[in-house]
N, C-alpha and C positions, 0 to 999 in steps of 0.2 A: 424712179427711185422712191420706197417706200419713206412715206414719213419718219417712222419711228428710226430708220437705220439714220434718217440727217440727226434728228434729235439727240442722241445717245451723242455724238459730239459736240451739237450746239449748244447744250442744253446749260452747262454753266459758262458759256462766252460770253461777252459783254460785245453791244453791238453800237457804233454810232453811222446813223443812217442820214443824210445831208442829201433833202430834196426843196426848188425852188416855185416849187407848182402844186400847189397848195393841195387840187382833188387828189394826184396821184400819188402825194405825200401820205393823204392819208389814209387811202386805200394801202398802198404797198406797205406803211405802218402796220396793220392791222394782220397781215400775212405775218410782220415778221417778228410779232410778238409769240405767233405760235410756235415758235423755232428758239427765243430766245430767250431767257429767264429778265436779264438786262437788256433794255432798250433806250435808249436816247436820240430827240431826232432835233434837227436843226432843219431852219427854213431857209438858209445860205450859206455861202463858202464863209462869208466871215462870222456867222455864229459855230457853223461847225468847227472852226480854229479855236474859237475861243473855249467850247466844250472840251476837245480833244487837248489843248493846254493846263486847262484844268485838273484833266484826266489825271496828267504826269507828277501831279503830288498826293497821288494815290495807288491808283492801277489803272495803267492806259488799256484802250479797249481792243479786245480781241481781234474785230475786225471794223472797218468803215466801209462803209459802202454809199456810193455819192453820186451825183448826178452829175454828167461832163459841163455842160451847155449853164451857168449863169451867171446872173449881174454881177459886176463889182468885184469880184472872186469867183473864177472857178473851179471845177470841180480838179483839174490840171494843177492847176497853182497850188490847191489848196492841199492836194497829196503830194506836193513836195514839198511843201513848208512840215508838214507831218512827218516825210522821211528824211528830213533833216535834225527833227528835233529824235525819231525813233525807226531808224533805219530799217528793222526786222517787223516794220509794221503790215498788215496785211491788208491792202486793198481792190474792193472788187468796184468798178466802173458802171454806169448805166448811161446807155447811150441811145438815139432813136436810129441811128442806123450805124453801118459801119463805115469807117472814116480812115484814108491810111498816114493821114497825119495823128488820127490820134493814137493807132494804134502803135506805130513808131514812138510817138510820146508816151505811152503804156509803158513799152518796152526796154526805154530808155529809165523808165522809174522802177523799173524789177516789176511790176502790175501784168500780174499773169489770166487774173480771171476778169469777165465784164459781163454783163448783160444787153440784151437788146429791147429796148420799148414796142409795145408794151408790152409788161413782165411776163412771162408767160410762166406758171408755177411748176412746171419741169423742170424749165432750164433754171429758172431758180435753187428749187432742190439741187438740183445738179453740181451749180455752183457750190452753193453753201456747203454739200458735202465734201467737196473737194477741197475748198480753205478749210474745212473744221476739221476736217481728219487730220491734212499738213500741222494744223497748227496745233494739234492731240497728239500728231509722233513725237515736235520737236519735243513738245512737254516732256514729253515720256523719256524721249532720249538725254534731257536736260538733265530731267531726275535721275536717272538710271547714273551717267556722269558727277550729279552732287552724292549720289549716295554710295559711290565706290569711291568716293573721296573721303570724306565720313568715315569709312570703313578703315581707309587705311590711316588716317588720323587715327580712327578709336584704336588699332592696335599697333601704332606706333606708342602710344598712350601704353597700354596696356603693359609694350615692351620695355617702355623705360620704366615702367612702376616694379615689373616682373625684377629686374635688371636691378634697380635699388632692393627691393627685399632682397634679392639675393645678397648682399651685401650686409643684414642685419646678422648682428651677434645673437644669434639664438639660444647662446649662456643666459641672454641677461633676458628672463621669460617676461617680467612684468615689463620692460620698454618693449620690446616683438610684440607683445596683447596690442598695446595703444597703438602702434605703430603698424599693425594690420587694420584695426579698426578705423583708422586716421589714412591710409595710403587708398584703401578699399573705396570710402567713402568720397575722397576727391579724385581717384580715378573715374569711378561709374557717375561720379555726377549724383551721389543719392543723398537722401535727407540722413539716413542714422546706420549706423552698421555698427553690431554689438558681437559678444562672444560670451557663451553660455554653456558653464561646466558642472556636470551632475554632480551632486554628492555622493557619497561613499553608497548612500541604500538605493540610487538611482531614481529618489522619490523627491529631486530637487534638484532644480537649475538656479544657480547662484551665477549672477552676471561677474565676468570678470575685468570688462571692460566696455562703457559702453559712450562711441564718437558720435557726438549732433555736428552737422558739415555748418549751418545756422549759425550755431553759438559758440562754433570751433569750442569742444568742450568735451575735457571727457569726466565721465559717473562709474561710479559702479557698488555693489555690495546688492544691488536689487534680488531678488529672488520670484523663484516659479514653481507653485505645488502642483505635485501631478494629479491631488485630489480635487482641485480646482479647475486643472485645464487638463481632463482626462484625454480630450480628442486629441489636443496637440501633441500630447507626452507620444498617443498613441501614430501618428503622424511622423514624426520624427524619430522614429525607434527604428525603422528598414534600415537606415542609413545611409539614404540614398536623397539625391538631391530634389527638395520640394519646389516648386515652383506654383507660387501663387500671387495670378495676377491681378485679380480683381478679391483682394484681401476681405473685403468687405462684405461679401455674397460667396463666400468659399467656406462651407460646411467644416473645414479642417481647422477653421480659424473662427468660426462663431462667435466661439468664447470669449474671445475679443472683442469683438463688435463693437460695444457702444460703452465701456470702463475703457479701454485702451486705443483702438485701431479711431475709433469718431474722436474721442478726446484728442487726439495728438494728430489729427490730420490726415491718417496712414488709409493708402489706399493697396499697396503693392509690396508682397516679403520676397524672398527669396533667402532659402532656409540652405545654408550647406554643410553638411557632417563632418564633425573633427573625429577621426578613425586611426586608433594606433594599437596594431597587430591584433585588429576586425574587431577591436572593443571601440563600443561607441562612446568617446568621451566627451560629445555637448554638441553643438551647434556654433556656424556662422550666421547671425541674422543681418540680412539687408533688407531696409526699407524704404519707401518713396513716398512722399506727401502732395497733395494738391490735387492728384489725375492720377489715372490706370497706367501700369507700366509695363510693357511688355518683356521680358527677361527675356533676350538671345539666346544662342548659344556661345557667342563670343563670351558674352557676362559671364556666362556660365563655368567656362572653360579659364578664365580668369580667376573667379570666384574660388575653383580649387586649386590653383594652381597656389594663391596663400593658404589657402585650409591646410595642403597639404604641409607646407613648409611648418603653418602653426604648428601640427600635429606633433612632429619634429621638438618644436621649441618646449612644448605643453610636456613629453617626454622627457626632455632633457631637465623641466623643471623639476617635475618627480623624482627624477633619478637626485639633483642636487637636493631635494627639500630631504629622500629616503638618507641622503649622507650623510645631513644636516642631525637628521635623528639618532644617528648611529651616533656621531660624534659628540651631540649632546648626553645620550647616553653612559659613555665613555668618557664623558669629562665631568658628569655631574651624580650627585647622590640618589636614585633613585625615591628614598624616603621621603627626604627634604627639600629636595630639587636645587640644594646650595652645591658649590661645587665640592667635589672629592677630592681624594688627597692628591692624586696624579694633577688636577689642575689649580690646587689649591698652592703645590710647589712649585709649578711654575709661574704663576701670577708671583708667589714670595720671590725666588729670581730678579725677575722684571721689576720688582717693585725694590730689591739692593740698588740693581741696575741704576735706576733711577735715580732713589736720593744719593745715591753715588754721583751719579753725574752733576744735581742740583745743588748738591752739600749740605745734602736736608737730614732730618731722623726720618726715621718712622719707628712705628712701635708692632711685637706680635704678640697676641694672648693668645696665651692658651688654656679653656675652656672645661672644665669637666663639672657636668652632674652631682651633685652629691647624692650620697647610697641611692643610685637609680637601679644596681643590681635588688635591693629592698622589692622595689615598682615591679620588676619583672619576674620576681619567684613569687610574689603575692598575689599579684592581676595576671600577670602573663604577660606574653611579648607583644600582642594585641594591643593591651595599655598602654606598654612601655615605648611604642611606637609613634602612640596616639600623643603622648608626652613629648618626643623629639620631634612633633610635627611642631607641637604648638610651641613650645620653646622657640627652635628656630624661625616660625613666624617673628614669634615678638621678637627677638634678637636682632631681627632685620629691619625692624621698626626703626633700629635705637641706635643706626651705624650711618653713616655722610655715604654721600654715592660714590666715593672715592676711595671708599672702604673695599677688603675681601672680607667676606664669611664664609666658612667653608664645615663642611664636617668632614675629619678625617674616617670615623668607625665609632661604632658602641657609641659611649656618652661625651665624645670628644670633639670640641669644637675648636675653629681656630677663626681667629680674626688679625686680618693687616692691618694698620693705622698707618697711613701714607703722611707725609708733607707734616711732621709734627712739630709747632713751634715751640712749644715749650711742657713742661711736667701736666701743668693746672689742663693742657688740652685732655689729657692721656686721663685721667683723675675723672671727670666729667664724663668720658665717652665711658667709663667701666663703669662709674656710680649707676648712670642712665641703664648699663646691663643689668648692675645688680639688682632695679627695681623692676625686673618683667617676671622677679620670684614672689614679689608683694601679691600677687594676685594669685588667687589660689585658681587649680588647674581640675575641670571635673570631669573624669572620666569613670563610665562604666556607673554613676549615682555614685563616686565618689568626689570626693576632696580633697587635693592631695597640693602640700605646698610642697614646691621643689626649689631647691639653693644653689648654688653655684661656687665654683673654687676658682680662681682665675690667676695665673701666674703670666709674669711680664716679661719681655725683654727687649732690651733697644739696641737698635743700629741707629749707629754705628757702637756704641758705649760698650758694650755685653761682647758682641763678635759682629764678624763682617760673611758671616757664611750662613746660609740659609740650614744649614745644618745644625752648625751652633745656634743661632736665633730659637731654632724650633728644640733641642736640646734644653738650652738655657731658662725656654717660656713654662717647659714641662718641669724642670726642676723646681720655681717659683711657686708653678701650680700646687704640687705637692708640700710647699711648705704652707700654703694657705689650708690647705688640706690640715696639716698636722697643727693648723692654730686655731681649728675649730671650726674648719670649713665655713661659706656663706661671704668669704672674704676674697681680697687679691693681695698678692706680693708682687712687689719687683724682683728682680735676679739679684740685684746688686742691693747691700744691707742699706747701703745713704739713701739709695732712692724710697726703698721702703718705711724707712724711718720718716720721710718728708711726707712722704702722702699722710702717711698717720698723722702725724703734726695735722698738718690739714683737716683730716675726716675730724679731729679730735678741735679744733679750731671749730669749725660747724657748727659742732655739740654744744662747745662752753659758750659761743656767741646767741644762741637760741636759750642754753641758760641763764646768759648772763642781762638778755631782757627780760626773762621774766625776775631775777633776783634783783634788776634795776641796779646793774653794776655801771652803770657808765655817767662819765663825772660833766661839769661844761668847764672848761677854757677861755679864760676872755683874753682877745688881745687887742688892745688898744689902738687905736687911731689917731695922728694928732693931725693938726693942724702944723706943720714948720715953721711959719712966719711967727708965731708966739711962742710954739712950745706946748700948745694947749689940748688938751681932749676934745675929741669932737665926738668919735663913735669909737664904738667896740665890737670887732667880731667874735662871733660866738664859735669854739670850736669842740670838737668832741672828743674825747679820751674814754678809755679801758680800765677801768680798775680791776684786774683780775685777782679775785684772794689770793692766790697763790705765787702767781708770776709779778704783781705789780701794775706800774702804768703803761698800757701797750696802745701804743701810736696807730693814728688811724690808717697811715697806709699798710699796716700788717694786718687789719682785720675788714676795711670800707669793701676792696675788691668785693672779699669774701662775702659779705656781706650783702655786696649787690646782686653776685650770683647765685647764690639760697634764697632772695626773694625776704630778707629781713631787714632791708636799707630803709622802708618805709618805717615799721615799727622802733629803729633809732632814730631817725628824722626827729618824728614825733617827740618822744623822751627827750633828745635834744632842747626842741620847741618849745616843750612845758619851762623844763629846769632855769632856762637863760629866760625868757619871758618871767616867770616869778623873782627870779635876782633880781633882772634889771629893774624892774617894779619898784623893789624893796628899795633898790638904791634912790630909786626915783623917789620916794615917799620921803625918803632918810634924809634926802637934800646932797646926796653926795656925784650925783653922777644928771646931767640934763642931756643927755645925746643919744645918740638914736643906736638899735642894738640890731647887728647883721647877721643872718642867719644864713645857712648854705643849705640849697636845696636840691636834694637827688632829681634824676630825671624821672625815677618812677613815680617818685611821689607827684611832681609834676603831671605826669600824666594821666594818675591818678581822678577820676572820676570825681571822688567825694573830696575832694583836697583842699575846695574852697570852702566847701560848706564844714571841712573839719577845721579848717583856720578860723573860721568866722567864729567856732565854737570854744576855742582856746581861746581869743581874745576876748569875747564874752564872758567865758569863765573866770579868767583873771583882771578882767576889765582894762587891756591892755591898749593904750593909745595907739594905732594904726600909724602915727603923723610920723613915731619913735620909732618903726620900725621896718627893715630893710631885709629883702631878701636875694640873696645871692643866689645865682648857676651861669653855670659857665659855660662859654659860646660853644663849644663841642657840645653837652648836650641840647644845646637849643636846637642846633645843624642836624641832628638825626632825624627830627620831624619838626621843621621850622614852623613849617603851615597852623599843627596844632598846637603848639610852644605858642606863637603868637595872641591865637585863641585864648587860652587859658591865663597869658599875661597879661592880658586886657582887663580879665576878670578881676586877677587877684589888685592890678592896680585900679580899680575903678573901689576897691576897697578903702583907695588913700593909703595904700603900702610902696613905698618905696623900690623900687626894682635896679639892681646890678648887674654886670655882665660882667661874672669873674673869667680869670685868663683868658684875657681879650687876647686877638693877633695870634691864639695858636687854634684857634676850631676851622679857619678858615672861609667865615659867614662873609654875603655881599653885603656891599653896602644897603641893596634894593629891601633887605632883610631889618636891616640896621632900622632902616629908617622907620620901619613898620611895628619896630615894636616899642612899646613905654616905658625904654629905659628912663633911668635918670643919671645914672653912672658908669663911668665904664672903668673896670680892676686891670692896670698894667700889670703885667704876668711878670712870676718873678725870673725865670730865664728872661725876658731882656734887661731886669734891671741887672742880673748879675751882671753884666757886660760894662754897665756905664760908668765910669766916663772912656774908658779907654778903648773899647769894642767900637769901629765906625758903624758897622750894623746896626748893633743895640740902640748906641744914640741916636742913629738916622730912625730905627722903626719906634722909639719910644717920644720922641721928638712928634712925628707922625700923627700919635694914638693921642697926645698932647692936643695937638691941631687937631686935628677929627672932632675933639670932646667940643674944645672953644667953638667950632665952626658948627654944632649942631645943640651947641647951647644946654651940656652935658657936664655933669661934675666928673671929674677922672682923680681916678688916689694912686698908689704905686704901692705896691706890698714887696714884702721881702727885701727893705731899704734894709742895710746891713753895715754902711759907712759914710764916715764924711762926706768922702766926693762924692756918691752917689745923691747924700740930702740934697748936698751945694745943686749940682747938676738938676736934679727935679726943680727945688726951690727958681733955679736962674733961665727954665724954659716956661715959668708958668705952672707947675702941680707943687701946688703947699698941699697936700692933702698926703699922707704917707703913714704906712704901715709897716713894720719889720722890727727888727733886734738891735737896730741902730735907738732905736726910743725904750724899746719892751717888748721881752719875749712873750710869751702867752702866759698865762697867770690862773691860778684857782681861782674860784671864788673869795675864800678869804684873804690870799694874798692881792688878790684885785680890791678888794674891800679896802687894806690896809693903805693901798697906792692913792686909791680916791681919797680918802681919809689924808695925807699925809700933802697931797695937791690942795684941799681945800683948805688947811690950815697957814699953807702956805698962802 
């Protein structure tokens, strides 16, 4: 038997060799190194036990081979404690002659091969090839058995994964992407599996989805220029399936190399074509991390078995995205991109529908241009286009998301107002249109200001038909049209009469600060338990030259909306600050003067350093004076409300919390800021004594004050029982009509005056 033919089996066997005779041990040793890569030799039956135990918490050895004959253990014994622990173990016998007890004992242990002393390296060969080969089949057949097992697990695998795609909705293209990328990648067991679809010029692959099995995760928006990765583009253009296994050393994929394939671990792609009707629409990429992967053809055959299905889903996208286009087309203005009239009428529909069901308003205007025909016979229809772009831009600027805008044709626009609570909504959203004509429009090096006509109509009030509405909106239009354009009307004369009032309200209130039309109001404070004056609040009134005194809730709203509630604050501030002064000076009046103060001003930036500068100016005692706001607007931004409290009281200005119990502030609030006072609202005194409510919550605000060591007054006392009532829970401090309405200046003059002579 040549060497070489025993070798080729032996050669990765592991061998434990058990002899008791020290020369022959290691001569035969030295034979059987040349046969075996692993050798291990023991110098008796109980060290070879103990090797061979060892063995078994790693890989027991291929073959032992032992000596019959010695001390303490022998070589008998010690191969059946061995095939008790590993029954398929392979033993060959050395013996100095032959014996038929032992070879009965052989026999009985399954021990098919032996030797005879001294070795003679024939029969040794002999031997050795005989166990190496046996014990080379079973392998073989071992394996042969694990890997048609394998096989049929991997496509069973396969089948149920096939079996579930078949079941995905291929309507819905963006879940099929992930969900090919995401089935693909935990069937084959790989690191990432992506989907990459050209663009329209074929000079770009935009990832459409891409699965990491790792970080279970999907990405995508990446991209791939073919001027960058010319070999791939050109690789993957046959449309046939690439197979690359060693990613890294594959001319096809260089490109890669060390920016992609090194950075991210990649050793192994496997590329498969999305084809639908022989147009190459992108690629499937699978990839693999760590080691070389060898791509079957089972993978393979998997692999397209989703491509094809994607191909499918990827079509069916287009076909829905091409419908999507049609139908946008057909429901929207090509010009303006807002919708047209066909879905500008149905949205109006839906939106009766609606506040029909809700028991709401809504509002429609309707829109036109003024002299845009002018724009079009002068510049052309080029300009005039250029004009109804940019209008409806801005127009879309200046509308709630809950809004329609729409162009019906020519210079005609419409707009819904859904869910409208009241007129002042309706007012606001058309002023806001009317100023996207302040800015002048340049087209072509010119200049052109353009105005607008806007007529109104409500539902339910006008009609309940989307016929009439749009009817109704258009006849309004036209009369703004014939009032000088640049305007809006209502349909109905009341409604448009109210807005005017309004727009003309705006006017005279921005004139009437600067003509320093507006008066202060004191109304007094007492004390109940004497009778006596303690403070005065400062209130603000309208002297209109023409209309008279007009009450602040006809003009405050208004005023905080236009952004001019700060500049009467002010005025306010100055006028009562220099009375109260005088009085102070005159000896008529020692109590402190409370002033009410907006939120804007509040939040107002310079507010403190413009207070510091008023009291400066009139040298006005800080100690005398009181400023009121009330817990709704502290509650809009508590956090900086706090802030800014801290400031003005670190002034030594007194601080109130008007209409307490209705802003709905926590105590956690309460406690944080530096009141000193807190103003019972007059909806609960109206209630008292006879309302259980009123009295249980004003009772309440009562205790709250005492328990946090807080002065509380009560405004809008109005009778007896209500003084009695304050007076008998603890608040002597009281404000209302029940003492003194509010007063001029001079008539408040006359009152101090007529107290102190008393």
């Amino acid at each position: 038997m040549q060497f070489n033919e025993v070798y080729k089996y032996t050669k990765e066997l592991s061998l434990l060799y058990v002899e008791d005779e020290a020369d022959v041990r290691e001569t035969t040793t030295t034979l059987l190194k040349n046969y075996f890569d692993r050798v291990v030799v023991a110098k008796n039956g109980e060290e070879g036990l103990l090797f061979y135990e060892e063995s078994l918490q790693t890989k027991v050895f291929d073959i032992v081979i032992t000596d019959i004959n010695m001390p303490r253990l022998s070589g008998v014994e010690m191969a059946k404690k061995m095939k008790n622990l590993h029954e398929e173990q392979v033993v060959i016998f050395v013996s100095a002659h032959h014996e038929k007890d032992f070879l009965l004992e052989a026999i009985k242990l399954g021990v098919n091969y032996y030797i005879i002393k001294p070795i003679d390296l024939a029969e040794l060969s002999n031997v050795l090839y005989k166990a190496a080969q046996n014990i080379s089949n079973k392998i073989s057949v071992q394996k042969q058995i694990e890997d048609e097992q394998k096989k049929i697990q991997k496509n069973e695998r396969y089948k149920k994964a096939l079996e579930y795609w078949s079941q995905i909705d291929l309507k819905e293209s963006d879940f099929s992407l992930k969900e090919a990328t995401e089935l693909s990648a935990k069937t084959l067991d790989v690191a990432r599996v992506s989907i990459w679809i050209y663009n329209e010029n074929k000079d770009k692959l935009v990832c459409q989805d891409l699965y990491s099995l790792k970080d279970d995760t999907h990405t995508r928006g990446m991209s791939l220029e073919k001027q960058l990765y010319p070999n791939y583009f050109q690789t993957i253009s046959s449309s046939k399936i690439v197979v690359i296994n060693d990613a890294r050393n594959d001319p096809r994929t260089s490109e890669f190399a060390s920016t992609y394939l090194e950075a991210l671990d990649i050793y192994s792609m496997l590329e498969i074509p999305l084809v639908q009707d022989s147009e190459l629409l992108g690629v499937i990429c699978h990839e693999t991390t760590g080691r070389i992967h060898h791509w079957d053809i089972d993978e393979q055959k998997f692999c397209m078995s989703i491509a094809n299905n994607l191909s499918l889903s990827l079509e069916i996208k287009k076909r829905n995205e091409m419908q999507e286009m049609l139908d946008y087309q057909a429901h929207h203005d090509q010009l303006t991109k807002l919708p047209n009239r066909t879905l500008f009428l149905d949205r109006l529909h839906q939106a009766i529908k609606q506040n029909k069901r809700n028991e709401t308003k809504m509002a429609l205007l309707f829109i036109d241009l003024d002299n845009f025909k002018q724009i079009n016979d002068s510049l052309g229809h080029d300009a005039g286009d250029k004009v109804l772009q940019e209008i409806a831009q801005r127009l879309g600027g200046k509308i709630r998301e809950s809004d329609t805008l729409a162009r019906l044709g020519g210079d005609e626009f419409t707009l819904i107002l859904n869910n409208i609570i009241d007129d002042d909504t309706i007012i606001d959203i058309v002023e806001n249109i009317l100023q996207v004509t302040q800015k002048l429009i340049e087209i072509q090096t010119q200049q052109l200001y353009v105005t607008l006509s806007i007529g109104i109509s409500i539902y339910p009030n006008d009609g309940e038909s989307a016929e009439d509405l749009l009817k109704y909106a258009d006849a309004a239009m036209y009369k703004s049209k014939e009032s000088g354009k640049n305007t809006y009307h209502y349909y109905t004369q009341e409604m448009t009469q109210k807005a005017m009032r309004r727009v003309q309200m705006e006017t005279e209130l921005r004139m009437a600060i600067e003509n320093e039309e507006f008066v202060v109001y004191f109304q007094p404070q007492f004390d109940a338990r004497y009778d006596t004056i303690i403070g005065m609040e400062a209130l603000v009134r309208w002297m209109h030259p023409t209309k008279g005194l007009i009450s602040p809730l006809d003009f405050i709203p208004i005023a905080e909306e236009i952004g001019v509630i700060v500049d009467i604050d002010k005025c306010v501030m100055k006028l009562a600050m220099q009375q109260v002064k005088a009085w102070h000076q005159n000896g008529l009046y020692g109590g402190k003067l409370a002033l009410n103060l907006s939120t804007v001003m509040l939040q107002c930036d310079t507010f403190v350093p413009n207070i510091q500068a008023f009291l400066k100016s009139i040298d006005f005692d800080t100690s005398r004076l009181e400023l009121e706001i009330t817990e709704g607007h502290i509650m809009k931004d508590p956090e900086k409300s706090i802030q800014k409290l801290h400031e003005i009281a670190a002034l030594g200005i007194n601080i109130a919390i008007d209409d307490f119990g209705t802003g709905y502030s926590s105590l956690s609030y309460l406690k944080k800021l530096p009141v000193h006072k807190l103003k019972i609202d007059k909806s609960f005194v109206d209630g008292i004594p006879f309302d259980e409510d009123d009295c249980a919550i004003t009772k309440t605000i009562i205790g709250l004050s005492k328990n946090l060591k807080l002065e509380v007054i009560a405004e809008g006392v109005e009778t007896l029982d209500q003084r009695d009532f304050l007076l008998q829970n603890s608040c002597q401090n009281i404000q209302g009509y029940y003492y003194c309405k509010p007063l001029n200046a001079h008539d408040m003059e006359e009152k101090l005056s007529e107290i102190l002579i008393k």
